[in-house]
N, C-alpha and C positions, 0 to 999 in steps of 0.2 A: 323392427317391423318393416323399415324403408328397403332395406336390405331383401328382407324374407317376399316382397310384395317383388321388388326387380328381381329375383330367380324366380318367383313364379310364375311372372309374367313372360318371362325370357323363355324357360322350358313349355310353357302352353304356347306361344310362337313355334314353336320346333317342330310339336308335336303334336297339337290338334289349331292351327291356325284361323279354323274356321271358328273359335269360340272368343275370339280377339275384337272386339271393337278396335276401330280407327283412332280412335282417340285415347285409348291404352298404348298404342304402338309410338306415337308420336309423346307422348307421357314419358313414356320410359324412356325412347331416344333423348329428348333434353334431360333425363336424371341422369343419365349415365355421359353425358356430356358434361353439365355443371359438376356431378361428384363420380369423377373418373373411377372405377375399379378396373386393379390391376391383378390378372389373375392368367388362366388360360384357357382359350377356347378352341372345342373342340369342329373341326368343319363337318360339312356333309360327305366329305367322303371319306371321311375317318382321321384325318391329321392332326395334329394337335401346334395350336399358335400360341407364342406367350402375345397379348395384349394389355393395352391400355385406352380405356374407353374415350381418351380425351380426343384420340385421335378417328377422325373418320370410317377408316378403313378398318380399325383396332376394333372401332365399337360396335360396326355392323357385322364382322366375322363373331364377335359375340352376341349379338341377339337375332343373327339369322343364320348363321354357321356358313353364310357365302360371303361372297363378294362379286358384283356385277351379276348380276344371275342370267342372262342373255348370255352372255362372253361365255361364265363359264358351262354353259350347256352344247354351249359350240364346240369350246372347245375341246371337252370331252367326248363329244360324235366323232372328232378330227383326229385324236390323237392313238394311236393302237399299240403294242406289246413291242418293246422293238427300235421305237418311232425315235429321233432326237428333235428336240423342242431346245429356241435359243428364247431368252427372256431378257428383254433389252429394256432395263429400269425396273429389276426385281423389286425394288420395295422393299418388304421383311419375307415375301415368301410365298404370298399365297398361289401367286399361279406356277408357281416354282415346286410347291408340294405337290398340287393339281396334275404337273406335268408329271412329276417323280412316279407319284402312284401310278400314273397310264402307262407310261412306257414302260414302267418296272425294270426290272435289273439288268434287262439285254439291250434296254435304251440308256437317252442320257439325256440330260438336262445341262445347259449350258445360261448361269444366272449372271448378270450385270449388272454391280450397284455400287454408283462413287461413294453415296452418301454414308459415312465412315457408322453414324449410327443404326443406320437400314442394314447395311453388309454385315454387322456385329448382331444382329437381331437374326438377319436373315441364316445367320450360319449358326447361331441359339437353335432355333427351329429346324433348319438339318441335323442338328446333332440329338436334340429330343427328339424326331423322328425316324433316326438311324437310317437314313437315304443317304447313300452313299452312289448313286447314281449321278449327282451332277457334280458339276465344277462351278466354282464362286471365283469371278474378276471384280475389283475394286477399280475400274477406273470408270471414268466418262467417256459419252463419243462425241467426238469432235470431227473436225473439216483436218486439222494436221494435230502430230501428235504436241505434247507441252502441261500448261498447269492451264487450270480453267477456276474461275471464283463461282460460287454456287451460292444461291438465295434461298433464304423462307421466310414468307411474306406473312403466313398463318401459322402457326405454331398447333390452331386444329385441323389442318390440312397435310399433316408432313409430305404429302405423295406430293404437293405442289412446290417442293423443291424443285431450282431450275436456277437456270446458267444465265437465265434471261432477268435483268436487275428489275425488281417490283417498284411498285411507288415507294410502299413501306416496306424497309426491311425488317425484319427479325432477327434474323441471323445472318451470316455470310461465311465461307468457310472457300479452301481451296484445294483440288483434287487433283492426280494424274488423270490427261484426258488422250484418247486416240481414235482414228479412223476405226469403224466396225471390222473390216478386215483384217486388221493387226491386232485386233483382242481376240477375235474367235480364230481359230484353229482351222486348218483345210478342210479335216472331218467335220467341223460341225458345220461348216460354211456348205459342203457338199450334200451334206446326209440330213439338213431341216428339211423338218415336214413342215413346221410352224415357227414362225418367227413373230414375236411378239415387239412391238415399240413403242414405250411410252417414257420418254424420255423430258416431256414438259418444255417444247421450244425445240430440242437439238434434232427433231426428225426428220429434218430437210438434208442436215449434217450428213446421220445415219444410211438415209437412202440415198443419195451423194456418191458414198464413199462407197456403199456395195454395189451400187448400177452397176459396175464393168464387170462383176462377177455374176452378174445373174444370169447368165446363159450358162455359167458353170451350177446352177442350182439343182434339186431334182424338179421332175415336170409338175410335179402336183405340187409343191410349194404353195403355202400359202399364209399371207402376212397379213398380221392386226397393230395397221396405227392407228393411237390418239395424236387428230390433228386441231391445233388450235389455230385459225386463222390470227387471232388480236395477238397472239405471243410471236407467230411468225411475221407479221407485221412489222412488230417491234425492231427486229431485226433485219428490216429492207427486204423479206423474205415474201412470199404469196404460195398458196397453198398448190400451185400448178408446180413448183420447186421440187414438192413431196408426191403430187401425182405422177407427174410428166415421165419421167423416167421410168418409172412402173409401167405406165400406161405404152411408151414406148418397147418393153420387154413384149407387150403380149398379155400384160394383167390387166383385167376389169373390177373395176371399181364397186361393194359393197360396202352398205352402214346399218350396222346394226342398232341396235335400240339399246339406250344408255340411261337410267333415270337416278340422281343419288336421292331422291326424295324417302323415304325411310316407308313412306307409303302407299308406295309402289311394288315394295320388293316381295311382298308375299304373292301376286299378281304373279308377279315375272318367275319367282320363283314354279308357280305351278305350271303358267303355262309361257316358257319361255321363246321368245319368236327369232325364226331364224337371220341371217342376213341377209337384204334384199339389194335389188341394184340398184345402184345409184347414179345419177348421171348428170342429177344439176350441180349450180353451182355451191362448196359447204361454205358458209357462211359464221355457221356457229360451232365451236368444239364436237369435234366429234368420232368414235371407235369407226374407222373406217376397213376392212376384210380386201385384201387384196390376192384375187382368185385366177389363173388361166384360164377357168372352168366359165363359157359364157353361158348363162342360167338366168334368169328371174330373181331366184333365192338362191342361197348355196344349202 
């Protein structure tokens, strides 16, 4: 009955959300949190993920068939037939299929994941969705190349893997790591439309290491970090580290809207807002759009 009550609560989500009370949506998210189901979910733009509900990102691609629904409505506007997209801390995949589908077959997807179990997932999921469009790199990015030791502090957070040692660890593990130049390829260094960065702490790294080539970019370029100020902290680091050099290319600064609250995302799902400018200072985590384009919104 528990079972038959979470798919039908999960399929009325999907498909008539307006019949969902707040407190069904929040129900189901802590049941599929305490009793994980491990199955596969299918997204909104047709791909299909294997998950596991324990995990964050696992559980909300199964009860809303997204993930970040801001981000990816952006990035969908952003990306055309054609286009190459780099994906810097793919995860298992999801903006990695997102990007495959847009660009389709005369584009390319270019995905980045140390984490030995994300990369083994993430390449599960390329191959049930026969995208043969991108390339899959297992290392990390780092300041020079060598081994890096990797954390996870949450074991229901796997995306919060990071280089940056937690109070508590959970796990630890250790990865090949290199500057972003030296993983990506000329062509895709040359030919991003969109460059994605969530690498959990190593973003100052990342943007670091590409500053000298971004006048080699194309003009419309445009990059999506997750910046965390307290993680860049951690490491003597300050979020001007990850602006500065952008902001010195000629990019201006957008942030878009980010909520994990599970009761938020049918909101954002329907009407999702675009990136606006930003100018103060970030103080708290956050997807920050870095655009040449000076605008209001992008």
């Amino acid at each position: 009955m528990k079972f038959f009550t979470r798919a039908t609560l999960r399929t009325t989500i999907q498909r008539a959300p307006a019949l969902i009370p707040q407190c069904a949506i929040r129900w189901l998210d802590d049941d599929l949190l305490r009793n994980p189901v491990t199955t596969t979910a299918s997204t909104r733009f047709g791909a299909h993920v294997p998950v596991t509900t324990s995990d964050i990102i696992q559980r909300y691609l199964y009860t809303f068939a997204t993930w970040e629904p801001h981000l990816t409505a952006w990035i969908t506007h952003r990306l055309n037939a054609g286009d190459t997209f780099v994906d810097v801390g793919a995860n298992i995949g999801y903006y990695t299929m997102l990007a495959s589908h847009l660009v389709g077959p005369t584009g390319h997807v270019a995905a980045i994941e140390p984490v030995p179990r994300f990369h083994q997932h993430l390449q599960a999921t390329l191959l049930l969705n026969e995208a043969h469009n991108v390339r899959t790199i297992d290392q990390a990015v780092a300041a020079e190349p060598g081994r890096v030791e990797m954390f996870l502090a949450d074991p229901g957070n796997l995306g919060g893997t990071s280089t940056v040692r937690p109070r508590h660890v959970h796990d630890a593990f250790h990865v090949d790591a290199a500057p972003l130049p030296d993983i990506l390829t000329p062509a895709e260094i040359r030919d991003a439309r969109l460059i994605k960065i969530d690498v959990e702490g190593a973003e100052a790294a990342a943007v670091q290491s590409l500053a000298p080539l971004l006048d080699l970019l194309r003009p419309d370029v445009e990059l999506i970090i997750e910046i965390t100020p307290r993680t860049l902290a951690k490491q003597g680091l300050a979020v001007e580290d990850v602006i500065g050099p952008l902001r010195a290319a000629g990019f201006h600064t957008y942030r878009i809207a980010n909520d994990y609250d599970p009761m938020t995302y049918l909101t954002a799902i329907g009407a999702p807002e675009p990136p606006r400018r930003w100018e103060r200072e970030v103080t708290e985590m956050s997807d920050l759009v870095f655009s040449r384009i000076d605008a209001a919104y992008l």
